[in-house]
C-alpha positions in Angstrom: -41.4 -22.5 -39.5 -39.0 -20.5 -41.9 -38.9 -17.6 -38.2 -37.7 -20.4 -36.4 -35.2 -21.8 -38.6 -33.6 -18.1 -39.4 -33.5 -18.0 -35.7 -31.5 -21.2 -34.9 -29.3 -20.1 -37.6 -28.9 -17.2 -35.8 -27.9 -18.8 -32.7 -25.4 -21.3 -34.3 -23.5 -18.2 -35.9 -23.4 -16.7 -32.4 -22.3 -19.1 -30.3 -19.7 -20.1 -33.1 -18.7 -16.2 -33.1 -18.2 -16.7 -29.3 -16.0 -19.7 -29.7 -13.8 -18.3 -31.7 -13.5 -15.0 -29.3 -12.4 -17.6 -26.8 -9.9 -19.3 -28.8 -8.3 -16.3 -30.1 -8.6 -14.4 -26.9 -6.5 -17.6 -25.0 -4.0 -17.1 -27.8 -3.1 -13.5 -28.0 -3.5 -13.1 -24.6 -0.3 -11.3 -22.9 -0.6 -10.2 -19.5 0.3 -6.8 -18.1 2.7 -5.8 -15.9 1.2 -6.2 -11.9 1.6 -2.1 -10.9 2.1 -2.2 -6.9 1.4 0.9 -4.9 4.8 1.9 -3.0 5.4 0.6 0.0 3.8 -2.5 0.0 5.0 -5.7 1.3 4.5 -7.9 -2.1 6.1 -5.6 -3.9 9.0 -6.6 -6.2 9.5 -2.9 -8.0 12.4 -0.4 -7.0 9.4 1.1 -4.2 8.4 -1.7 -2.7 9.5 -3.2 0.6 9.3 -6.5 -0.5 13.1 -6.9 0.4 12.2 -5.7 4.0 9.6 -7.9 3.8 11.3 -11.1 3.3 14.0 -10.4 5.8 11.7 -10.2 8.2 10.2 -13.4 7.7 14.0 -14.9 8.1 14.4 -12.9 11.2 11.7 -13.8 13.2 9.3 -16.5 13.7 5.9 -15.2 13.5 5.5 -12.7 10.9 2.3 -11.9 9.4 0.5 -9.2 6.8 -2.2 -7.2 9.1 -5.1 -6.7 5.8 -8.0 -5.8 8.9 -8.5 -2.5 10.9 -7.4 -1.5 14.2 -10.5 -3.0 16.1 -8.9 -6.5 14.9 -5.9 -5.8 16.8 -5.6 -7.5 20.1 -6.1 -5.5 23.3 -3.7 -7.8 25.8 -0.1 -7.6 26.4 1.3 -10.5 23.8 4.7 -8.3 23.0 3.6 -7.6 19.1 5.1 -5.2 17.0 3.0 -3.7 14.2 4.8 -2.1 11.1 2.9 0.9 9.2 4.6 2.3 6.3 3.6 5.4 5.0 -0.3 4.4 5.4 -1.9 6.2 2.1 -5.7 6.5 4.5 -5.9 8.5 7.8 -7.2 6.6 10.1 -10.7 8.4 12.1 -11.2 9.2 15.6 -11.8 5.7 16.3 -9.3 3.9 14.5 -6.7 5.9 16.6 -8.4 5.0 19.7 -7.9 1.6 18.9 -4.4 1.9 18.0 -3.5 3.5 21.3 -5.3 0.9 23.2 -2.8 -1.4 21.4 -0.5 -0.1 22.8 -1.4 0.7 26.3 -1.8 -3.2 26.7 2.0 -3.6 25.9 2.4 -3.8 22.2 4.8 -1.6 19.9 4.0 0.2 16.8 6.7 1.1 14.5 5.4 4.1 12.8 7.6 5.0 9.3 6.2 8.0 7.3 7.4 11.3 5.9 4.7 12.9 7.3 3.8 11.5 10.3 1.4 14.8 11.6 -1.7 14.1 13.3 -0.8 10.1 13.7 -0.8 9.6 18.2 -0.3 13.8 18.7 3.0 13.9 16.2 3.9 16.8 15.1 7.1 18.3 12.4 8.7 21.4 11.6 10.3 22.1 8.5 13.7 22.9 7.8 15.8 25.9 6.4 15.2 24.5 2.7 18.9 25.4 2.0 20.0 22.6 4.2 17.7 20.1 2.3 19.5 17.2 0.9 17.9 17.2 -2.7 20.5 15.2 -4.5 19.6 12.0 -2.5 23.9 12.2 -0.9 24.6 10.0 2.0 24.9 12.0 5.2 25.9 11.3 8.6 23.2 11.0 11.5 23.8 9.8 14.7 21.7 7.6 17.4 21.2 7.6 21.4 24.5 6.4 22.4 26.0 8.8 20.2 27.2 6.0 17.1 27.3 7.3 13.7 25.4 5.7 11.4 25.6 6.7 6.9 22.2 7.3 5.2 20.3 9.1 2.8 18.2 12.2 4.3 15.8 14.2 1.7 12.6 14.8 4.2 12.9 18.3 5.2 10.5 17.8 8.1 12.0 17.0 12.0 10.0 15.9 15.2 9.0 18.0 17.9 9.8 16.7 20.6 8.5 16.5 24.3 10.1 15.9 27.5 9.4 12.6 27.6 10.2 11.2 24.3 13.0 9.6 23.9 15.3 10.7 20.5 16.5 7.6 18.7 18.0 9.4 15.7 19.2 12.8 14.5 21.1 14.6 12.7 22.1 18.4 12.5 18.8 20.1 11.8 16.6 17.8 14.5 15.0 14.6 15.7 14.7 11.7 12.7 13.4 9.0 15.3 11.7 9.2 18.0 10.4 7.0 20.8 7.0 7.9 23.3 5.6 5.9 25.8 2.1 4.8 25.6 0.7 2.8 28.9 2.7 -0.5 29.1 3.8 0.0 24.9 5.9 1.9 23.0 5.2 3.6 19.4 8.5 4.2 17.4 8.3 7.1 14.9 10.9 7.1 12.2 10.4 9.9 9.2 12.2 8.0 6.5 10.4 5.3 4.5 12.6 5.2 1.6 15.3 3.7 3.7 13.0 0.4 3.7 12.3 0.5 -0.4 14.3 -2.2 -1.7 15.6 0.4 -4.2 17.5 1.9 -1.3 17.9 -0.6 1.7 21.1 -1.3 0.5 22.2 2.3 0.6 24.5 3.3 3.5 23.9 1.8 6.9 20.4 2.0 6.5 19.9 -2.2 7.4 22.0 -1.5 10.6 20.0 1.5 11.2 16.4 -0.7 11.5 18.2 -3.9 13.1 19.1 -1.5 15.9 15.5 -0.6 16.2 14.2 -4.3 15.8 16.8 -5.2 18.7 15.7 -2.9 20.7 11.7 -3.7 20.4 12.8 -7.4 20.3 9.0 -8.4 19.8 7.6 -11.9 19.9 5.6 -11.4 17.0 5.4 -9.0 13.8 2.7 -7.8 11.8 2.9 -6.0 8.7 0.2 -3.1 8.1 -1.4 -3.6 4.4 -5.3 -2.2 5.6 -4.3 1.2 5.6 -2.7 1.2 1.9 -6.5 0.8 1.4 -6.7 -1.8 -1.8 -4.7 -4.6 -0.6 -7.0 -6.5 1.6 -7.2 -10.2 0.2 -10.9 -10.1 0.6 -11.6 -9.6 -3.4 -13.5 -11.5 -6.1 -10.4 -12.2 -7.9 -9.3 -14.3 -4.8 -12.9 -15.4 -3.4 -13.7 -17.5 -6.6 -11.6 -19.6 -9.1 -10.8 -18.4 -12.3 -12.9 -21.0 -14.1 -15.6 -19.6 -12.3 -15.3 -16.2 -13.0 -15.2 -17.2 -17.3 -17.9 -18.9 -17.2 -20.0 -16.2 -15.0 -18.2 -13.9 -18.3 -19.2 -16.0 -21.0 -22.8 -16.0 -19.4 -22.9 -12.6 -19.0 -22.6 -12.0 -22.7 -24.5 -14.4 -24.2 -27.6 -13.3 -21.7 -26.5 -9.8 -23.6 -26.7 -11.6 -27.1 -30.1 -13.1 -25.5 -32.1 -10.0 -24.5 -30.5 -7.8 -27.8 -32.0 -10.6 -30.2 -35.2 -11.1 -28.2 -35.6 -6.9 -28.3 -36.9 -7.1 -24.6 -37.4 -3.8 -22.9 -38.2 -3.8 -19.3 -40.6 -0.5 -17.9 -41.9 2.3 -19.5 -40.1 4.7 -21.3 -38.6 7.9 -19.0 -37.6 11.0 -20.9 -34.3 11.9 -18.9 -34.7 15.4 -17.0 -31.7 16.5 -18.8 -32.6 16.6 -22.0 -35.6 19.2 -21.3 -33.9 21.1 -17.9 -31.1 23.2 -18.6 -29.1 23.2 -14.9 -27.7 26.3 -13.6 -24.2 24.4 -12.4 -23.6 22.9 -15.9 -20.3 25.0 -16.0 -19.2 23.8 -13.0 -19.8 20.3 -13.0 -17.5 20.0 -16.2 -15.0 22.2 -14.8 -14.9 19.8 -11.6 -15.1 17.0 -13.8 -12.1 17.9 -16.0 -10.0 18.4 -13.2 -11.0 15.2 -11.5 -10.3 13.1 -15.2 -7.5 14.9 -15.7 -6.0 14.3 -11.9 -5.2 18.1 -11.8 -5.2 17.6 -7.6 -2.6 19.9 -7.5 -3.9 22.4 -9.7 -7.3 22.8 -7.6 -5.6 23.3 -4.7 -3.8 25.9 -6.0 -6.9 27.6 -6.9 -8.1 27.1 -4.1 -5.1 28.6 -2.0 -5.2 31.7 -4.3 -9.4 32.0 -3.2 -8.3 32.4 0.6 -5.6 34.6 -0.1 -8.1 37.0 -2.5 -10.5 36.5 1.0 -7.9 37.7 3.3 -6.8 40.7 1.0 -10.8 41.5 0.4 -11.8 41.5 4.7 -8.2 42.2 6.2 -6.0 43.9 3.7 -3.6 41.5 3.4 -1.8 41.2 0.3 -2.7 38.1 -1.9 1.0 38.2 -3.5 2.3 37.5 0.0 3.7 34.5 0.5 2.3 32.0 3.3 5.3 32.7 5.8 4.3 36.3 5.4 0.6 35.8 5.9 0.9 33.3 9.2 2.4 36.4 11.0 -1.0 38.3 10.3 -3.0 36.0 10.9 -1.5 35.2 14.4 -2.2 38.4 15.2 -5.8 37.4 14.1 -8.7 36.2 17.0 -9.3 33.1 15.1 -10.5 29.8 16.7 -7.7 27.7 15.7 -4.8 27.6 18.3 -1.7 29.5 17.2 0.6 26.1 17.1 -2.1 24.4 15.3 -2.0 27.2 12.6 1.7 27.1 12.5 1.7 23.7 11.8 -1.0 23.6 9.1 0.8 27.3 7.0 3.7 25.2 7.3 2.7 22.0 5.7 0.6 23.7 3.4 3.2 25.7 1.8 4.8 22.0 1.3 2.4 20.6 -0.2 2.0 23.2 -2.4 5.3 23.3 -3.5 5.4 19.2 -4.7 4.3 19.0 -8.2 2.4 15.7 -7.8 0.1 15.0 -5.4 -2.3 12.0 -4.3 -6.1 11.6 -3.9 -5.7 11.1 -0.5 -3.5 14.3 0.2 -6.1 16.1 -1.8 -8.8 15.2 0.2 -7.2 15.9 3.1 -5.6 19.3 2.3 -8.6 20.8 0.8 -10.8 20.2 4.0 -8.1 22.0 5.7 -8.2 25.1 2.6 -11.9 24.8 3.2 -11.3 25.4 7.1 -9.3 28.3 6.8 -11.5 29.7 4.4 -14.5 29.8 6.9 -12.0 31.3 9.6 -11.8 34.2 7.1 -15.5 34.6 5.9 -16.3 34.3 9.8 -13.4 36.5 10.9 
């Protein structure tokens, strides 16, 4: 009788401990600022498009967010015009497929990305980096029937062309917009996103400069690309249950914790962990790989790994690791490897880019290291 009681007790002082978490949690509760990731539609913050947005849904009458993949897309001619911003995921094999089928059936895409390689068979080439426009100055570009137009150009990259695109704007080093036929549609390429940002839409004529290119799609209906920012499809618990819902599934969470830690339940046997008799060969190397992943040091690995192919090529071929990459493409064009000479171009080119940014994303590090990886098998193979 005295166990029980001492129990109950127990339970009063808990549950009393738990109301008054509640209250004081309600009280001093201040929410955080909402972080957006750039370019995304709801975005109020200086690199968001929310601005873009919003005059879009003024502009025209249908005008919807696209949160689904490209299989959702319809595949008949109904004059749509989908918007993709500087897409943070690269869409597969498939996914591309689906996008040209798009617009084979007689819709538009509106492509707008600094780096808009590998998206439909684009392709770039950089610039003489002295002719970069690193302080962000308004410059002069010019469109197809030959009208000036003021804006802010800091991408170093320009399209290569085609004989049958169609250059929408350029200025002095190359081709800033571009146009290609695909079936019945059209995809529009433009390689400046910042434009859009409502920290710089108001800059130069950089509103006249997408009404043009709205005018000239004139579509029936827009949709906005948010799938392939990858976290902002609507589909979440946050959104699929109320928040009543999701306190009380809290609160019942912990006091099933409170349950089992006073009851002294344990479920199973007893397993002695492997690790604490095994000693593994890789220790060094998972920590390494883990600091660098904690720490977000994408830049850093891929660095390292850079300076691995360049000791490679200096080990089988001679070649001097404190080249730099311009140097090295011309030796290894002269090099029987299975990539295609404008393919390797292309990737030395980017990759010394890439390199040279300080800060780098998941994505891009993903990306970039399968290509490291590639040309590092070239060389082993080679």
């Amino acid at each position: 009788m005295q166990s029980q009681s001492s129990h109950k007790r127990i339970w009063v002082w808990m549950i009393i401990l738990l109301i008054i978490f509640i209250i004081l949690s309600y009280l001093f509760y201040t929410p955080n600022q909402r972080e957006y990731p750039d370019f995304v539609s709801q975005s109020p913050s200086p690199t968001g498009v929310k601005a873009f947005y919003t005059y879009l849904e003024q502009e025209f009458d249908s005008v919807k967010r696209f949160h689904y993949s490209a299989d959702q897309l319809p595949m008949t001619d109904q004059n749509q015009l989908l918007i993709i911003i500087e897409p943070f995921i690269m869409p597969d094999s498939n996914e591309m497929e689906e996008y040209q089928a798009y617009m084979e059936a007689g819709n538009t895409i509106l492509l707008i990305s600094e780096t808009p390689d590998d998206f439909f068979g684009l392709t770039t080439e950089s610039t003489d980096p002295a002719s970069v426009n690193k302080k962000g100055e308004v410059e002069t570009i010019i469109d197809q029937q030959d009208r000036e137009y003021q804006a802010t150009v800091t991408n170093p990259l320009r399209f290569v062309t085609n004989q049958d695109d169609q250059i929408l704007l350029h200025d002095q080093e190359g081709a800033l917009s571009i146009k290609r036929s695909f079936g019945s549609g059209q995809l529009y390429v433009m390689n400046s996103p910042k434009w859009l940002s409502n920290q710089e839409i108001l800059d130069g004529d950089h509103i006249p400069i997408i009404i043009s290119l709205l005018n000239e799609i004139s579509p029936n209906d827009v949709l906005f690309d948010e799938f392939l920012h990858g976290n902002q499809s609507p589909i979440s618990t946050m959104h699929t249950y109320p928040k009543w819902f999701i306190l009380i599934m809290i609160q019942a969470t912990f006091l099933s914790i409170l349950w089992l830690w006073n009851t002294g339940k344990r479920f199973g046997p007893i397993f002695i962990p492997r690790e604490e008799s095994v000693r593994f060969s890789d220790e060094r190397l998972k920590a390494l790989s883990s600091w660098y992943l904690k720490g977000k040091l994408y830049h850093d690995s891929l660095q390292t790994q850079a300076e691995y192919v360049k000791a490679l090529m200096q080990e089988r071929w001679g070649i001097a690791s404190t080249k730099g990459w311009s140097d090295i493409l011309e030796e290894l064009l002269r090099r029987d490897l299975s990539i295609p000479d404008s393919e390797l171009s292309t990737l030395i080119t980017r990759l010394t880019n890439i390199l040279s940014k300080k800060n780098i994303s998941k994505q891009e590090y993903v990306y970039w290291s399968k290509n490291i990886d590639r040309l590092r098998k070239e060389v082993e193979e080679g």
